[in-house]
C-alpha positions, 0 to 999 in steps of 0.5 A: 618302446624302451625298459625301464628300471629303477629303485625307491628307498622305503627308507627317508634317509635312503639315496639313490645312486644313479651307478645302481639304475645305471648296472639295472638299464645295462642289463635290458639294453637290448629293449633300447639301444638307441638311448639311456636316460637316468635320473635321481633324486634323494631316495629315487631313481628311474632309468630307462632304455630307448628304441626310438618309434616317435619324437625320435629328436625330443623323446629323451626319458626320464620325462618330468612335469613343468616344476620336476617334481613329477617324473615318468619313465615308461616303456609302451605306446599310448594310441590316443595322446593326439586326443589327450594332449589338446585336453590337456594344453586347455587344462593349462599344462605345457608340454616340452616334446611332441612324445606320448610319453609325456601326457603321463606326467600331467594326466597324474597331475589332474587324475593322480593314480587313475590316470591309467584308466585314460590310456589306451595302449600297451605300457609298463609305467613308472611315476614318481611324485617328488613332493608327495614321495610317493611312486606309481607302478603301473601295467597295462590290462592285457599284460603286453609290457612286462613290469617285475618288483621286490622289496629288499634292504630298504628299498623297492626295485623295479624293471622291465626284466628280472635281470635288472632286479638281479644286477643290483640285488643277486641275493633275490634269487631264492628259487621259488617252489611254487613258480618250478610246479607251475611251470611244469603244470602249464609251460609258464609261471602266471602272474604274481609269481616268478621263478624267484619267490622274493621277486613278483610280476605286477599282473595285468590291469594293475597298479602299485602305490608306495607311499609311507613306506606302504606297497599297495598293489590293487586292480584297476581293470577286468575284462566285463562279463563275457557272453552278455551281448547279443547283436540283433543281426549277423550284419549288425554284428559284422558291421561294428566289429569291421568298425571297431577293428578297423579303428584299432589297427588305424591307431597302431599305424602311427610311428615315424619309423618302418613298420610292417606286419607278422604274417602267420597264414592264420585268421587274426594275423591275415585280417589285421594285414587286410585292414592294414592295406586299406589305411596304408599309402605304401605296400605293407611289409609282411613277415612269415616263417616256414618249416620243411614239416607241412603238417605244421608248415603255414607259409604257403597260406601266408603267401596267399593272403600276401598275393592278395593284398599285394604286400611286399612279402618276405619268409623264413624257413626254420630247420632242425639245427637249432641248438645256437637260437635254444642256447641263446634264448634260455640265457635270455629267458630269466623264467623257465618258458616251455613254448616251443614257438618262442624260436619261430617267433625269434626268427621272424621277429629277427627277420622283420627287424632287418627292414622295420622297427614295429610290426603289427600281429594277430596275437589274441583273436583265439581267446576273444573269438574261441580259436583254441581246438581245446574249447570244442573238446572242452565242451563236448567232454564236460557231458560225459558221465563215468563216475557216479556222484562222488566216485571219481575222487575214490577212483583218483585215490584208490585205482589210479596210481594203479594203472602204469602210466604207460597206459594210453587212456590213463591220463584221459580216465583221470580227467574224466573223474574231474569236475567239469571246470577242473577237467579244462584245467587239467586238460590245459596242463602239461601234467595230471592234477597231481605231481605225486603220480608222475614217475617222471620225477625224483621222488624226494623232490615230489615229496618237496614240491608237493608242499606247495599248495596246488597250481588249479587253486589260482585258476579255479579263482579266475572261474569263480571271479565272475558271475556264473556263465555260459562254460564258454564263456568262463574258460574264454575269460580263463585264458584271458586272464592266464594263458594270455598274458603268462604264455603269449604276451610273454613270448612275443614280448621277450621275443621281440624286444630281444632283436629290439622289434616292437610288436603291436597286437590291434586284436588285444585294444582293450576298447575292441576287446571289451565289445569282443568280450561281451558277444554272446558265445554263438558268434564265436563258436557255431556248430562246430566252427570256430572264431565264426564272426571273425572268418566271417570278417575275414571274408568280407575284407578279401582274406581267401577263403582256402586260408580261412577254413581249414585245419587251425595249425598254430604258430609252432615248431615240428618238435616231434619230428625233430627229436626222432633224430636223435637231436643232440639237445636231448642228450643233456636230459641223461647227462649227470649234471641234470640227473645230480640236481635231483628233480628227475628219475634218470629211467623214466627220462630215459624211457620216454627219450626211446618212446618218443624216438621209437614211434611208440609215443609223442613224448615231444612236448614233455622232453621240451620242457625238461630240457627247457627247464636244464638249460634255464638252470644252466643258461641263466640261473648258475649265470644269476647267482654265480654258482658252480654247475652242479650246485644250483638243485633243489637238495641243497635248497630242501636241507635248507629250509628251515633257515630261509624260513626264518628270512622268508615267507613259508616254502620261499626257496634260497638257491645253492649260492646262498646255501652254500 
């Protein structure tokens, strides 16, 4: 597990300066503590930082082929290179370290760009052919490793992070439109885009080529139809899914290292540790985190599954002070990140930290097996009828805006006026389908985000990729593809790899997950009951039955009780510096801060997110482009606009330090 980073001249008399990798692997130090390795050549140069997991004594990247013509860096594990390596030695290639990492370089050798395909593991990757000149970028098929780029003077960046981009190349930080709506639509800003409308994530399942001066990005993966297989049995079915789970968590316990587990007290993350028990020879270590609140407090269930499985158990409990963790991470977080659970996950990734290097997690059982509270309510709310056949656009248009929007069913009218797939979507989002309707928001700014072409409109191609199906099995395959990867890989992962812990996820083995996939859509939601063939499963490894079968919590923060005593966090959301920006009505903020402190309303989850959003402005964006507090805003990017569309794609953003 490591970063990388590096820079490619698009230009042939361009060379690459190892002092610019160097400012790059600098900035992502935390993802490597335990070494650096730089290399360059003419127009290129790869970097990278190394946490040692296995051939701690030869595994020094940059890794090359037997002539250095072929050079990798790579941040991730490959489960299978046992296999691969004997493959490969037959084929007549060398190998110089017993690393995973140096399968890459020859696999390119004998498979070029599809080489990717023979991998299985988690990866973010990067290949450059010195004969060929050509670069290979690659990330893995759920999005588990990070991987950003832009094209820029001449010259592709790359890395692990957006603040190595940054730290050769500040100018890129033009604040993208398009990335700030989607976040205040989904809590996240999905792959391509990022906050920064000159910087873009390599998506999951994907792969770029530069060659010629060209950038190619293409798909070399997707998950198969979901819902396409139907097992003639409930034990036929049980039997291979215990086999082929068992299998990938067997092949994520390798490491010469500590290596231990997350234990939430939920279904995937106490089956992954019963699995691990029946491989290991020592007793697992087992990390939890708890909260004083038990309406949202897992750690007792925890307990049990670590008392039945006899691990050496160790907790954490969360309180509300937590000012110094939510300053500390939002000057991490390059992109504003709405999910409250990134500071549980913070802290128990700390904690575990202090007695492993790698911890294994339960992260992606609810987007395989249905786990999502939202997926029953989807289905039973897709039936009902309000509108008659074309009024519910009339009704959004014309009585809608209408109604105050302190009214309690008006958010739930609206959604019922959608179609069906757009009533998930809406359902998932932290805003209605429209942003012109919040009064929360500056009307000016309304006026300039609404330019943007709609956040649905990425979606809604994810549920028309595939073949019609089962609803479902559409929005399964939705989540997979969005939520999955722009939310919950991209905590665990920043999370993580902040306290320099690699987590492994045996759920998301895209060999498991591809079988998993293609259940038919009664083994994962039955009467009612979710991820029914995985508690099934659960019950046959020993997982209690009282940790099985109750209310699902989820793995977040007690928010709503926290900010009803009146947390001093929420304060900044009146002071001037935030109102000044332009992006909120300081009434409307003000308004929902008494709602929520009165008990009138639950108003916790949208003051996160304003208040994520202004520490993300003041923590890391002013700290990016250096600007004075109150310059970053969207007013001076807005009076702007016609020059930076002169550099930049239409609606590409430049902030306040360049504007100035």
């Amino acid at each position: 597990m490591c970063g990388i980073a590096g820079i490619i001249g698009t230009d042939q008399h361009y060379v690459a300066e190892a002092v610019d990798v160097h400012r790059m692997c600098e900035t992502i130090r935390h993802r490597g503590p335990d070494d650096e390795g730089i290399h360059t050549s003419g127009c290129a140069g790869l970097g990278m930082r190394r946490l040692s997991i296995i051939d701690l004594s030869t595994g020094h990247q940059p890794i090359h082929n037997e002539d250095q013509t072929i050079w990798v860096v790579f941040n991730g594990e490959i489960y299978n290179f046992p296999e691969l390596r004997p493959e490969l030695e037959r084929r007549g290639h060398r190998f110089y370290t017993n690393t995973d990492t140096e399968v890459i370089v020859h696999l390119y050798e004998e498979y070029g760009s599809n080489c990717v395909q023979k991998l299985r593991g988690m990866f973010a990757l990067a290949v450059w052919d010195e004969r060929r000149q050509r670069l290979l970028l690659a990330r893995d098929r759920f999005g588990k490793k990070p991987l950003y780029y832009a094209v820029s003077r001449d010259r592709l960046l790359f890395g692990s992070e957006i603040k190595a981009l940054l730290a050769v190349e500040p100018e890129l930080a033009y604040v993208n439109p398009q990335g700030v709506l989607n976040f205040f639509y989904y809590g996240y800003v999905p792959d391509p885009l990022t906050a920064f409308s000159k910087i873009q994530k390599l998506p999951p399942g994907h792969l770029l080529e530069l060659a010629d001066s060209q950038v190619q990005v293409r798909q070399y993966w997707d998950l198969p139809a979901f819902g396409s297989f139907e097992p003639q049995s409930e034990e036929e079915c049980l039997e291979e899914l215990e086999q082929r789970l068992a299998e990938a968590v067997r092949i994520r316990l390798m490491s010469d290292v500590p290596l231990g587990a997350l234990l939430s007290g939920g279904v995937d993350s106490s089956v992954v540790v019963a699995l691990m028990a029946r491989f290991s020879s020592r007793r697992v270590k087992t990390f939890s985190i708890g909260f004083s609140s038990e309406d949202f407090n897992e750690s007792s269930h925890a307990r049990l599954v670590a008392q039945r499985f006899n691990t050496e158990h160790h907790e954490l409990f969360v309180e509300p002070n937590i000012e110094d963790t939510v300053d500390q991470l939002t000057r991490s977080l390059e992109e504003p990140f709405g999910d409250s659970s990134m500071v549980p996950t913070y802290h128990v990734c700390r904690m575990a930290r202090q007695h492993v290097t790698v911890a294994l997690a339960g992260d992606g059982g609810d987007e395989l097996f249905a786990g999502y509270d939202r997926y029953t309510s989807y289905l039973r709310r897709r039936w009902i009828r309000l509108f008659p056949f074309g009024t519910g656009e009339w009704y959004r248009h014309h009585i809608h805006p209408l109604i105050p929007t302190g009214w309690l069913g008006r958010r739930f009218v609206f959604n019922l006026s959608l179609s069906s797939r757009e009533r998930y979507l809406d359902s998932v989002s932290l805003l209605p389908a429209s942003v012109r309707e919040r009064a929360l928001f500056n009307r000016h700014f309304v006026e300039w985000a609404d330019t943007v072409v709609s956040p649905y409109d990425s979606c809604k191609n994810y549920l028309e990729a595939k073949p019609p199906s089962d609803p479902l099995s559409e929005v399964l395959y939705l989540d997979a593809k969005t939520y999955l990867a722009g939310d919950i890989l991209t905590k665990v992962d920043r999370m993580s790899m902040a306290t320099s812990l690699e987590v492994r996820a045996p759920l998301l083995d895209h060999v498991f997950a591809e079988w998993a996939a293609k259940l038919s859509p009664r083994w994962k939601l039955r009467c009612g009951q979710s991820k029914y063939i995985l508690k099934k499963l659960a019950e046959r490894v020993g997982v209690p039955r009282d940790v099985l079968y109750r209310r699902k919590q989820g793995f977040s923060m007690p928010l709503v009780h926290w900010f009803r005593q009146n947390h001093p966090l929420l304060e900044i959301l009146l002071e001037p510096k935030t109102i000044q920006r332009g992006y909120f009505n300081a009434q409307e903020v003000q308004r929902r801060l008494l709602e929520h402190r009165k008990g009138v309303r639950d108003r916790s989850w949208e003051l996160w997110h304003l208040l994520i959003f202004e520490l993300w402005h003041r923590n890391f964006l002013e700290s990016a482009t250096q600007a004075p507090a109150a310059s970053v805003s969207w007013r001076v990017v807005s009076s702007r606009q016609e020059q930076v569309q002169a550099s930049f794609p239409a609606h590409s953003t430049k902030t306040s330090a360049e504007a100035a």
